[in-house]
C-alpha positions in Angstrom: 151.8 102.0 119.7 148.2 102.3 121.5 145.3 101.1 119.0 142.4 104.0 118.7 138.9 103.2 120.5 136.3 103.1 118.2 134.2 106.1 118.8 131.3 105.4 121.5 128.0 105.0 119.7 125.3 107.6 119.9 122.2 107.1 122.3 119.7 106.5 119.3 122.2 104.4 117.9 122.8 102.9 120.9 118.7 101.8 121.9 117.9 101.1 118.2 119.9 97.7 118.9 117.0 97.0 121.4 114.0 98.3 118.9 111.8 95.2 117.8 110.5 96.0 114.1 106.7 96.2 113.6 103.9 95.9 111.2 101.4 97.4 113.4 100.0 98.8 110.8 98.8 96.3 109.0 96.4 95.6 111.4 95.3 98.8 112.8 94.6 102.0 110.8 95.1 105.6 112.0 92.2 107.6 112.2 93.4 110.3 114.0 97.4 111.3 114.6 97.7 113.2 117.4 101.8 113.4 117.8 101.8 114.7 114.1 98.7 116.5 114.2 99.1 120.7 115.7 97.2 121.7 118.6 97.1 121.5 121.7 98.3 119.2 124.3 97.3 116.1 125.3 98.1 114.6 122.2 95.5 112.0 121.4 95.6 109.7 118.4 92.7 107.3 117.0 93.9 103.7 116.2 91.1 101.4 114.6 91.1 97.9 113.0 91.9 97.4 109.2 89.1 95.9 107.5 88.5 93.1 105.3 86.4 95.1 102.7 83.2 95.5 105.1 84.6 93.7 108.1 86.4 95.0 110.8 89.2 92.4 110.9 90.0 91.5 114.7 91.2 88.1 114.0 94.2 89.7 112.5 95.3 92.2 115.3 94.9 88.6 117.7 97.7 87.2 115.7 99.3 90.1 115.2 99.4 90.4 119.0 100.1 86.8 120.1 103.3 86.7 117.4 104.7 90.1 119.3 103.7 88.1 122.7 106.8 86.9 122.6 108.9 89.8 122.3 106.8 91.6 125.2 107.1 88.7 127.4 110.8 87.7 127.1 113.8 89.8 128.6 116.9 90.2 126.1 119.2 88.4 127.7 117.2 85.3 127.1 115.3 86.0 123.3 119.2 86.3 122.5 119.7 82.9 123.6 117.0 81.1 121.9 118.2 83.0 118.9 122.0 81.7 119.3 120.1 77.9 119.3 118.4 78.2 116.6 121.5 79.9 114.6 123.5 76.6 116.2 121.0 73.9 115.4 122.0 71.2 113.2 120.1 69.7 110.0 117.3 72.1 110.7 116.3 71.2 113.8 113.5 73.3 115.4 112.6 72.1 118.4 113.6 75.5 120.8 110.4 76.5 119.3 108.5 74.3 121.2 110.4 75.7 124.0 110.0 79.4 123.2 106.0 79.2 122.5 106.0 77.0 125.9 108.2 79.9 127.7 105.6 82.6 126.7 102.6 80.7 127.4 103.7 79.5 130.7 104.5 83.2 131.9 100.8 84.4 131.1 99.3 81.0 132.8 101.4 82.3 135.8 100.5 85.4 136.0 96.8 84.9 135.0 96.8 82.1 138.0 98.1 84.2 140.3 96.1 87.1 139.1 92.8 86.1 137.6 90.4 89.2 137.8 93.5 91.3 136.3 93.2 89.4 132.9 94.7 92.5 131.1 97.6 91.3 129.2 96.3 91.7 125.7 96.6 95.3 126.3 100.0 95.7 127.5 101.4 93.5 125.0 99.1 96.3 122.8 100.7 98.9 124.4 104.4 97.7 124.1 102.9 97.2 120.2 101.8 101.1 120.0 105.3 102.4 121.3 107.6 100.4 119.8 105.6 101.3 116.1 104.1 104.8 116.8 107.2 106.0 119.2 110.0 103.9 117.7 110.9 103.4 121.3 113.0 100.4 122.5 111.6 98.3 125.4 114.2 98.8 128.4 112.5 96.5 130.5 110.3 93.3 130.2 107.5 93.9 133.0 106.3 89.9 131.8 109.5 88.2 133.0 109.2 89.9 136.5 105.3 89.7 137.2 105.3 85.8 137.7 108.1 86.3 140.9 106.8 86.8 144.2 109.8 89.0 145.2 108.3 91.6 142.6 105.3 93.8 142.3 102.6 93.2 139.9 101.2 96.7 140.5 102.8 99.7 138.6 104.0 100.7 135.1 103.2 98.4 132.5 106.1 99.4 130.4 109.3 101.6 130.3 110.8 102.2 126.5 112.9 105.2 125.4 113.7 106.9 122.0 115.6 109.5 121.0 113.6 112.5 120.0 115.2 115.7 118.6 118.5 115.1 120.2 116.9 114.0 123.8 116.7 110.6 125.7 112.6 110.9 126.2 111.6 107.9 128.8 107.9 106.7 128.3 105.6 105.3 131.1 103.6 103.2 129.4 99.5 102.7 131.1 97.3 100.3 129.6 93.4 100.1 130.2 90.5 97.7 128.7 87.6 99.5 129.1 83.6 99.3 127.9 84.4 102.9 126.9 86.4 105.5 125.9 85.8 107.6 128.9 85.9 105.3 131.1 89.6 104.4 130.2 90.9 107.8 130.0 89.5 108.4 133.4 91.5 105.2 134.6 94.6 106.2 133.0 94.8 109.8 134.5 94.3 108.7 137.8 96.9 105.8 137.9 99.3 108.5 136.2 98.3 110.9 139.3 99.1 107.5 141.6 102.1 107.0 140.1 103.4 110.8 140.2 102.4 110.8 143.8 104.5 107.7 145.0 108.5 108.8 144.4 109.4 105.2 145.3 107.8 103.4 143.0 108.9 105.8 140.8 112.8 105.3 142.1 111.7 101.6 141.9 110.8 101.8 138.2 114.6 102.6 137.0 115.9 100.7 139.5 114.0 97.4 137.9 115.4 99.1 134.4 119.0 99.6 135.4 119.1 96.1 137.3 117.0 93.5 135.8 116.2 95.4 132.5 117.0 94.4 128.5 120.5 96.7 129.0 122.8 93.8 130.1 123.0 92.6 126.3 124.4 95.6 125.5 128.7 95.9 125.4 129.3 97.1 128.9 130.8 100.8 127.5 127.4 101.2 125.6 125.2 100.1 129.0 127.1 102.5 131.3 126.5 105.3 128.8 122.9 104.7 129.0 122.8 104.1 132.1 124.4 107.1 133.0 120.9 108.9 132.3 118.2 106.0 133.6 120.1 106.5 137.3 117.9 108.8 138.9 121.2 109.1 141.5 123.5 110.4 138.5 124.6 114.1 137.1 123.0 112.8 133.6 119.7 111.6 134.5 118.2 115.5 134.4 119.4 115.6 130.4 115.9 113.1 129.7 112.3 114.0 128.9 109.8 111.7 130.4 106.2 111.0 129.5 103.4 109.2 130.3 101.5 107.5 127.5 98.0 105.7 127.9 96.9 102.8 125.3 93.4 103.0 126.2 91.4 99.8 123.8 87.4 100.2 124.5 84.7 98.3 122.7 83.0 101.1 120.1 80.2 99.7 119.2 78.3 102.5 117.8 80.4 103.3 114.9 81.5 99.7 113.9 77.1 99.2 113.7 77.0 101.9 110.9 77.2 100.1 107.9 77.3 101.2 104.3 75.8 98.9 101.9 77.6 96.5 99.8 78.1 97.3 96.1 81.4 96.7 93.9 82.5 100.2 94.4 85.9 100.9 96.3 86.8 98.6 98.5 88.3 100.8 101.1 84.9 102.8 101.6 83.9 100.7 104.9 87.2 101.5 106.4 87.2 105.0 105.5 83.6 105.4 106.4 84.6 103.8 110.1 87.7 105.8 110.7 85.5 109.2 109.0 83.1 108.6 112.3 85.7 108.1 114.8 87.9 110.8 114.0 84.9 113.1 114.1 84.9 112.0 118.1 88.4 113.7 118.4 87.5 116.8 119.6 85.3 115.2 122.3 87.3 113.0 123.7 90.3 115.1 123.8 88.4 117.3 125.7 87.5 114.9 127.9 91.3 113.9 128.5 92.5 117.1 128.7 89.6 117.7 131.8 90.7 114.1 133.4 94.3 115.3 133.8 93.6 119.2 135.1 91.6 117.5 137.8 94.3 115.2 138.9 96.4 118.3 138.4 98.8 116.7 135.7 100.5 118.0 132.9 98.6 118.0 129.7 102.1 118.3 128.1 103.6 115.5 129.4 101.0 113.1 128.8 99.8 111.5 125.5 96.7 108.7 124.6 96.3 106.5 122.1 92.8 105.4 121.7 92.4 102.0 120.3 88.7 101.1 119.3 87.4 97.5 118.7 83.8 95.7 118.5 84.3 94.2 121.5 87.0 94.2 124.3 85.7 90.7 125.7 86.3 88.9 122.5 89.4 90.6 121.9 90.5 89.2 125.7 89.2 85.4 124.8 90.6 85.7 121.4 94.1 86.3 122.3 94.3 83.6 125.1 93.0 81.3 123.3 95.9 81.5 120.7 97.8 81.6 123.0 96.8 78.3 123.8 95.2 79.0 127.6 92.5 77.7 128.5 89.8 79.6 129.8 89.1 80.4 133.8 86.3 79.3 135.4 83.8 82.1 136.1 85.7 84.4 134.4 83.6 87.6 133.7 82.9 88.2 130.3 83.0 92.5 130.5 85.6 94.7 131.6 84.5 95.7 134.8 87.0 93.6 136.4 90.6 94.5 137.0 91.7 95.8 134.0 95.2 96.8 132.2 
């Protein structure tokens, strides 16, 4: 008698065994949610920093973003193996760890190295943050573990997840920018969308990397062909998929996080809501802005989205996270964000 396959799993059952869990939330509050919020396109959401009663709390999203370094930085393949030695180790021995934090930090030295003026990881690893919380989309590619080979290219997307969205694979090309302001990075991001649109092989390239050298080849094989059956760009399936480009744009505001309300012993939430009151009042403005970015490019308003993350200060944000990482600093590094950015 022939034994009955078990029944192939769904797509969004399928990428959800790739979908890291997140807290983002604990460190940055919503202002503004533009993929809930009617109107219309582009969609543009307000992220800000939670505060510690009157204090914007940066420290927190550093840690926050240095603990999910890890995740961004590692393919699969190999987080699966450090997890099988730490399931394996005897009387509590934790020395991978060592290993893992060394693995991470070594990658951005690398890159940074190699790379110096781009010093923009802080926002991709942001980025990977925004759509694997905000999109519930799984990472199908770690762009970290192929920057540091010569044999790959350090310029193009900064991230490919996907999710399952009202019954439809929907692929998101992920552009991060550091920028002094919020114009200034939504200008950025609609012309690197327009260079990207306008270059078919990088785009090819893109799945190719996914397909190949992507975060697939832990799945069982029946489960990877299914999905790959739609990141092809050669096969029948890969014209059943949405794709969308999605900016993570984190500026320094300084403006709003200067206007201060006294402290008193009223609620404690009053500074935050006060902050996130004065950005989301901006909505309107920058959205506008976008929307005029991407009609001069000539791009789709509705297949683009932005989230807008606003901090103090994007410099400290930049030395903050490298230093817990544990990387030292480069000489003559410049301290603004005029130089290569996400």
């Amino acid at each position: 008698m022939s034994q009955l396959t078990e029944p192939l799993p769904s797509l969004e059952e399928i990428l959800a065994k790739l979908l890291d869990e997140s807290e983002l939330d604990s460190v940055l509050g919503c202002a503004v949610d533009g993929h809930s919020k009617d109107g219309n396109p582009p969609r543009l959401s307000l992220l800000h920093l939670r505060f510690n009663e009157d204090t914007p709390n940066l420290d927190n999203l550093v840690s926050y973003l240095c603990s999910q370094a890890m995740n961004y930085a590692l393919n699969r393949k190999r987080r699966d193996g450090f997890i099988a030695e730490l399931q394996n180790a005897k009387n509590g021995n934790l020395s991978v760890i060592q290993r893992i934090n060394k693995a991470v930090r070594d990658a951005f030295i690398e890159f940074r190295e190699a790379f110096p003026n781009r010093a923009s990881e802080v926002g991709e690893v942001l980025a990977f943050c925004i759509a694997t919380h905000y999109l519930q989309a799984s990472q199908l590619i770690a762009k970290m573990s192929l920057k540091t080979s010569p044999n790959m290219p350090v310029h193009g997307l900064d991230g490919v997840h996907a999710a399952v969205k009202g019954d439809t694979l929907t692929v998101y090309f992920l552009e991060s920018k550091l920028t002094s302001t919020a114009a200034k990075g939504l200008k950025d991001f609609a012309e690197s969308i327009k260079g990207f649109d306008g270059k078919p092989k990088q785009y090819a390239r893109e799945y190719e990397l996914v397909c190949n050298l992507g975060n697939l080849d832990t799945l069982p094989e029946n489960e990877r062909e299914h999905l790959l059956g739609y990141l092809d760009v050669y096969s029948k399936a890969s014209v059943l998929k949405r794709e969308r480009s999605v900016g993570v744009v984190c500026y320094s505001e300084e403006k709003h996080y200067s206007n201060v309300l006294p402290i008193d012993d009223g609620d404690v939430q009053k500074h935050e809501n006060h902050f996130a009151g004065l950005f989301a009042a901006d909505h309107e403005v920058h959205q506008k802005y976008l929307l005029g970015q991407l009609k001069k490019h000539e791009l789709l308003p509705g297949k683009c989205s932005v989230y807008l993350v606003a901090v103090p200060s994007v410099a400290t944000l930049r030395k903050s996270f490298y230093s817990e990482l544990g990387i030292p600093p480069i000489e003559d590094e410049q301290d603004d964000t005029n130089a290569k950015e996400a």
